[in-house]
C-alpha beads as a LAMMPS data file, in Angstrom:
LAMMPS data file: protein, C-alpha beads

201 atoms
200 bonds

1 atom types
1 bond types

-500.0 500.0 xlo xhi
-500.0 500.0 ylo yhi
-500.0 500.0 zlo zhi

Masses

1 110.0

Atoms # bond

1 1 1 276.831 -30.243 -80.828
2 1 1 274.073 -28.839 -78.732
3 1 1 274.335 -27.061 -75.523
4 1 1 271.502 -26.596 -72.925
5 1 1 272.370 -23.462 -71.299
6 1 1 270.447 -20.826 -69.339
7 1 1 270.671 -16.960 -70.378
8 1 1 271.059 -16.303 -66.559
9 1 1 273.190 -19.229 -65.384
10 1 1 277.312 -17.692 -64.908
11 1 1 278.131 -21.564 -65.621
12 1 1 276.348 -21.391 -68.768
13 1 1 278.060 -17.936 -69.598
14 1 1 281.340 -19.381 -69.123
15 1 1 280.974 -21.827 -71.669
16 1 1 279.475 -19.686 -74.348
17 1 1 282.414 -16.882 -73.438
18 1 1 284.688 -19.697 -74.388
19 1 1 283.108 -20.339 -77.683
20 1 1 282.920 -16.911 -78.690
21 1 1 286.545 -16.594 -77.690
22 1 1 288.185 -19.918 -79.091
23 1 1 285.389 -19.382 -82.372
24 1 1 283.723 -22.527 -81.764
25 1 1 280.183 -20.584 -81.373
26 1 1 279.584 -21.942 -84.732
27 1 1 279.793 -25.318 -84.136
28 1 1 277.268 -25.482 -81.624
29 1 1 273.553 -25.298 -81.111
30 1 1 272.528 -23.151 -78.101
31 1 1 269.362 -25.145 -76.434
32 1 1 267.343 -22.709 -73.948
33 1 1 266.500 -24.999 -70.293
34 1 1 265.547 -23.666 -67.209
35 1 1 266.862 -25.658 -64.492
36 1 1 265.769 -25.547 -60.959
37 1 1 267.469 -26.490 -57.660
38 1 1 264.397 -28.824 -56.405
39 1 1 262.844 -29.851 -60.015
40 1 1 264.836 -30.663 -63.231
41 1 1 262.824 -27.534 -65.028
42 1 1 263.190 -28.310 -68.815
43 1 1 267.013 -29.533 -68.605
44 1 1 266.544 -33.146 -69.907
45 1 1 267.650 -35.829 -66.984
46 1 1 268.377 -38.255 -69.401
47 1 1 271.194 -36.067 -70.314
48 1 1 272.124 -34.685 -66.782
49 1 1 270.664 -36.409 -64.223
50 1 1 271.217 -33.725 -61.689
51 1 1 269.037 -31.385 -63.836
52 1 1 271.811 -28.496 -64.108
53 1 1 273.096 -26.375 -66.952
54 1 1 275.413 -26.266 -68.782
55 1 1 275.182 -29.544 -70.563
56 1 1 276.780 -30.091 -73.784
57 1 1 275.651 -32.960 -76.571
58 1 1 278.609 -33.996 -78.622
59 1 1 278.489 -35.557 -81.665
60 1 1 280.847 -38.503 -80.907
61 1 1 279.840 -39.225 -77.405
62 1 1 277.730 -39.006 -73.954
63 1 1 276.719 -35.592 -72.968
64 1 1 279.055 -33.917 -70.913
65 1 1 278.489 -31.353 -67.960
66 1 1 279.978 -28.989 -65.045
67 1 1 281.075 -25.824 -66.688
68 1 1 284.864 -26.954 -66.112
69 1 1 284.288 -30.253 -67.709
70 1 1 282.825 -28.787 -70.208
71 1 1 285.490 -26.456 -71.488
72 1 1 288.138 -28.241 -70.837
73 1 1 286.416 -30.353 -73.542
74 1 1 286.173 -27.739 -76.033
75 1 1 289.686 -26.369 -75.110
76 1 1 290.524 -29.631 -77.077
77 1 1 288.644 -29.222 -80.105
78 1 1 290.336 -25.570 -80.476
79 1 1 293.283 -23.702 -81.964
80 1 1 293.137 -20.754 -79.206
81 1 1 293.941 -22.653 -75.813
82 1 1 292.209 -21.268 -72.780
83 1 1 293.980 -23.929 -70.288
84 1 1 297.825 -23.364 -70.666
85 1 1 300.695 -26.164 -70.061
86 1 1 301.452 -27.198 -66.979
87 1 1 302.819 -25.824 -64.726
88 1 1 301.104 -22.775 -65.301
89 1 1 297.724 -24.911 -65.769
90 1 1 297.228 -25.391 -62.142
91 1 1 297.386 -22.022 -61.253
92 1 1 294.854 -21.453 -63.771
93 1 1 292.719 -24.132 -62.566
94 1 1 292.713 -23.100 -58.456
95 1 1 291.495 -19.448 -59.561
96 1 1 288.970 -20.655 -61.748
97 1 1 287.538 -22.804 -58.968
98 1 1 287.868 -19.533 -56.596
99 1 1 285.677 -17.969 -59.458
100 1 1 283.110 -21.244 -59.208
101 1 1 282.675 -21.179 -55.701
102 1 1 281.861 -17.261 -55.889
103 1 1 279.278 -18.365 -58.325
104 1 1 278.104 -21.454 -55.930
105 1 1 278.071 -19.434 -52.867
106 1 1 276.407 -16.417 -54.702
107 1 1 273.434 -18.787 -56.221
108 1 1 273.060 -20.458 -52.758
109 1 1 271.956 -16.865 -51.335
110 1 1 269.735 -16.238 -54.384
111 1 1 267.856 -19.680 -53.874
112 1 1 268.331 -19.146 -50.394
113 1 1 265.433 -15.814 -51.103
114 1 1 263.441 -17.072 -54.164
115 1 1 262.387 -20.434 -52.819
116 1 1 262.046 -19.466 -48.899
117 1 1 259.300 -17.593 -47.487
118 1 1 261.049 -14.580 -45.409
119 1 1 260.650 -16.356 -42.623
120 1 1 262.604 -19.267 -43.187
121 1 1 265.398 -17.499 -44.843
122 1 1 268.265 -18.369 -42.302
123 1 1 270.431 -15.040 -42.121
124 1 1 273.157 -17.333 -41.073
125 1 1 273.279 -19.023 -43.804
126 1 1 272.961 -15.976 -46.319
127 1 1 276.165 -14.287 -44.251
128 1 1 277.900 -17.470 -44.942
129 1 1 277.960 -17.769 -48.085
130 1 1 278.571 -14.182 -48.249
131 1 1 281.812 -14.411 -46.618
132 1 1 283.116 -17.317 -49.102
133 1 1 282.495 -14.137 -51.644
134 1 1 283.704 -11.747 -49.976
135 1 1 286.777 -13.727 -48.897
136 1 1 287.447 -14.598 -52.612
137 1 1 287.301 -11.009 -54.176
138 1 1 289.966 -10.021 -51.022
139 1 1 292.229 -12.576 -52.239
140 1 1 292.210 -11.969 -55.908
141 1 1 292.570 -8.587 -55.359
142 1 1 295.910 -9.312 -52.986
143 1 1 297.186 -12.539 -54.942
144 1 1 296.037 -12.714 -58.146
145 1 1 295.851 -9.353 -60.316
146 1 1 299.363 -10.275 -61.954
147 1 1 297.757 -13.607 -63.398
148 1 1 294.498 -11.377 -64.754
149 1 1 296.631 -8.733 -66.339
150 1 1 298.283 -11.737 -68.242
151 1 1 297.746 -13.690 -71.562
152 1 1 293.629 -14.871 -71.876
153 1 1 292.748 -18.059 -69.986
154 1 1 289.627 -19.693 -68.484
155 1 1 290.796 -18.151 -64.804
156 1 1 290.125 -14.542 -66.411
157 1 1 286.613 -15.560 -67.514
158 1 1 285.168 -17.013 -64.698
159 1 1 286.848 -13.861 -62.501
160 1 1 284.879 -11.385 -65.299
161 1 1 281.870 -13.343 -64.946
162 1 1 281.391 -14.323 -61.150
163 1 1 282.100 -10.527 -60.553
164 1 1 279.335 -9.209 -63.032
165 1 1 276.846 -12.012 -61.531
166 1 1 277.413 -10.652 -57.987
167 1 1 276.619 -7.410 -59.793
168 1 1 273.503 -8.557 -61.035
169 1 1 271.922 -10.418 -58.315
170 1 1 273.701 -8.482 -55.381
171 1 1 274.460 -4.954 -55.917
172 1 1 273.378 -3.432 -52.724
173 1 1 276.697 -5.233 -51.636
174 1 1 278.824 -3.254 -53.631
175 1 1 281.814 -4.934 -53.633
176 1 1 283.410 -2.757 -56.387
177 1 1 284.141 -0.156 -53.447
178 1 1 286.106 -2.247 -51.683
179 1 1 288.345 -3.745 -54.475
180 1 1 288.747 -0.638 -56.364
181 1 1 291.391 -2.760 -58.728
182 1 1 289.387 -6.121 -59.263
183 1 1 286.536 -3.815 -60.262
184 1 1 288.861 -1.781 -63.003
185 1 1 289.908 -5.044 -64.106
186 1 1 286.442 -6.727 -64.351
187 1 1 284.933 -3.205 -66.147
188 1 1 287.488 -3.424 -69.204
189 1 1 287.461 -7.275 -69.308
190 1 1 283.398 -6.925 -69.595
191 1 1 284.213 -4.748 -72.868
192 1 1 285.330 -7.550 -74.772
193 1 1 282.766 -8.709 -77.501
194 1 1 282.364 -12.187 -75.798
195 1 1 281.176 -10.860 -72.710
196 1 1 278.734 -8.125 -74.275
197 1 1 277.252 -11.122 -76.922
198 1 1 276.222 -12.984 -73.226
199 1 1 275.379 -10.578 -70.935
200 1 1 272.157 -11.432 -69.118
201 1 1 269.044 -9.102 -70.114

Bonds

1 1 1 2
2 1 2 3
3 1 3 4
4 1 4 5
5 1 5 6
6 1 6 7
7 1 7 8
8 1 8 9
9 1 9 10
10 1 10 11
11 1 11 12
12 1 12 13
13 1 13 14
14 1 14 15
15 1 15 16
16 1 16 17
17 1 17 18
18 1 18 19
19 1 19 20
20 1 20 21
21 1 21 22
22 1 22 23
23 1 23 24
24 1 24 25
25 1 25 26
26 1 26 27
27 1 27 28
28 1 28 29
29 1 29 30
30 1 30 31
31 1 31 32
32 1 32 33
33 1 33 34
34 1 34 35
35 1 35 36
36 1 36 37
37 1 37 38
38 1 38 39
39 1 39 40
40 1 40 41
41 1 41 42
42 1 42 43
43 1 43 44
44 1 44 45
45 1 45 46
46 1 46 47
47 1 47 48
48 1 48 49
49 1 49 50
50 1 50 51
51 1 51 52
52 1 52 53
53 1 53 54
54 1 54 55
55 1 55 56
56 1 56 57
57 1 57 58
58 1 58 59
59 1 59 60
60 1 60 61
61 1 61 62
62 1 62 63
63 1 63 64
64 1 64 65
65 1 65 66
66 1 66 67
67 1 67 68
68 1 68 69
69 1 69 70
70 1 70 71
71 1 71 72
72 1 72 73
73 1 73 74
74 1 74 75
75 1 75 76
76 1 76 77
77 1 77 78
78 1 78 79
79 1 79 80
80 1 80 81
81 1 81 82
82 1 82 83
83 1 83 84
84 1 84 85
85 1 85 86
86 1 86 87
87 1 87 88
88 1 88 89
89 1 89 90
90 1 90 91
91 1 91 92
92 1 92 93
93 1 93 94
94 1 94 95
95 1 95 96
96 1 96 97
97 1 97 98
98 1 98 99
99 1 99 100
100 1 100 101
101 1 101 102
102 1 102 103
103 1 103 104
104 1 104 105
105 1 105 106
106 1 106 107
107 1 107 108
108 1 108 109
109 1 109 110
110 1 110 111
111 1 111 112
112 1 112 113
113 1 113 114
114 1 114 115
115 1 115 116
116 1 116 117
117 1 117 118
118 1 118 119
119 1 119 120
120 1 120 121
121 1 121 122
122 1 122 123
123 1 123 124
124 1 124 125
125 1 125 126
126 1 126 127
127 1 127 128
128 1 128 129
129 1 129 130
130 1 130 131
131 1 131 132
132 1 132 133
133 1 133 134
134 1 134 135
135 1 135 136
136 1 136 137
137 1 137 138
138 1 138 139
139 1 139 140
140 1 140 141
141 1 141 142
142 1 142 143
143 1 143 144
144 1 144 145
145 1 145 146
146 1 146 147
147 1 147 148
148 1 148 149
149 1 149 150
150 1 150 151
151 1 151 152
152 1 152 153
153 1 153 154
154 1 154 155
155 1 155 156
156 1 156 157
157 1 157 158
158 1 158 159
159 1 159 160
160 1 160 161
161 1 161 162
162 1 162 163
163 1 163 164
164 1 164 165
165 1 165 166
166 1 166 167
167 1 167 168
168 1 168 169
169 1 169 170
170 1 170 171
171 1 171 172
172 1 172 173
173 1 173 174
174 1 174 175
175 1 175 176
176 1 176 177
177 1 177 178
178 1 178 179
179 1 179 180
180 1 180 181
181 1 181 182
182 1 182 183
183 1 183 184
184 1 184 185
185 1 185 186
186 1 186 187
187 1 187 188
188 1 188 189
189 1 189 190
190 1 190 191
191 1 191 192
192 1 192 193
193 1 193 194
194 1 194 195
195 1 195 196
196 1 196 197
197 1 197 198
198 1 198 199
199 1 199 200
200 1 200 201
């Protein structure tokens, strides 16, 4: 299998996490593409024809893409299960999309700068999606710190890794001050060997 991936993109670093984790890494090509939100960059259309990354070649079928699609998929092909059984799977599930839409929102702002000139940038827009952030990070820090202190699962990655991309494209924000227990959470979960084989240089 091959997977286009980008060594910045928190999608892509999901996916790669989960190999490293469920010991798939081996089974799978990593394929450098630099997507772009208004030109497909070097991710192949014929593959994904909306141009993102992650996308994932198989061997016995059509590419496959969206980070959650994607490991779902591999979650299959693996011993170590990173999606439990219902009905523990959905609660799984709804924090990993909280983690997503930190990483959505938190992209949107850094298009929102690197493809505007400063005076189109629409502060509006940039306190927005700010506020889906910092609304997220308030509620895992009130509701879900019981389900990251428990057994490994795809929720606990994407929390580790939306956190430490808000770190690296927005850390004038600080958010660590204001959720002093996400951010001890996040700083041992980042010590684990699949975080440190993907952090972004």
């Amino acid at each position: 299998m091959k997977l286009y991936y980008s060594p910045t993109s928190p999608f892509a670093r999901k996916v790669r996490v989960h190999l490293l984790e469920t010991g798939l890494d081996a089974r799978v090509e990593l394929v450098t593409a630099a997507a772009h939100p208004i030109e497909p960059g070097t991710m192949p259309p014929g593959l994904n024809p909306l141009g993102k990354v992650p996308c994932l070649v198989r061997d016995d079928g059509p590419a496959i893409y969206d980070s959650r699609v994607i490991t779902r998929y591999l979650d299959t092909l693996s011993d170590t299960k990173l999606y439990p059984l219902e009905p523990a799977l959905w609660e799984t599930l709804t924090l990993e999309a909280t983690a997503d839409g930190m990483m959505e929102a938190a992209l949107l702002i850094v298009f929102e700068h690197r493809l505007r000139t400063p005076e189109q940038i629409s502060q509006d827009w940039v306190a927005g999606q700010w506020a889906k952030v910092s609304r997220s990070l308030a509620a895992i820090e009130d509701q879900w710190m019981d389900h990251l202190s428990g057994p490994l699962d795809m929720a606990q990655v994407a929390v580790a890794i939306a956190c430490a991309y808000v770190d690296l494209r927005m850390a004038e924000r600080d958010w660590r001050k204001d959720h002093p227990q996400l951010s001890d959470w996040q700083t041992e979960f980042a010590r684990r060997d699949s975080m440190i084989l993907t952090q972004p240089q």
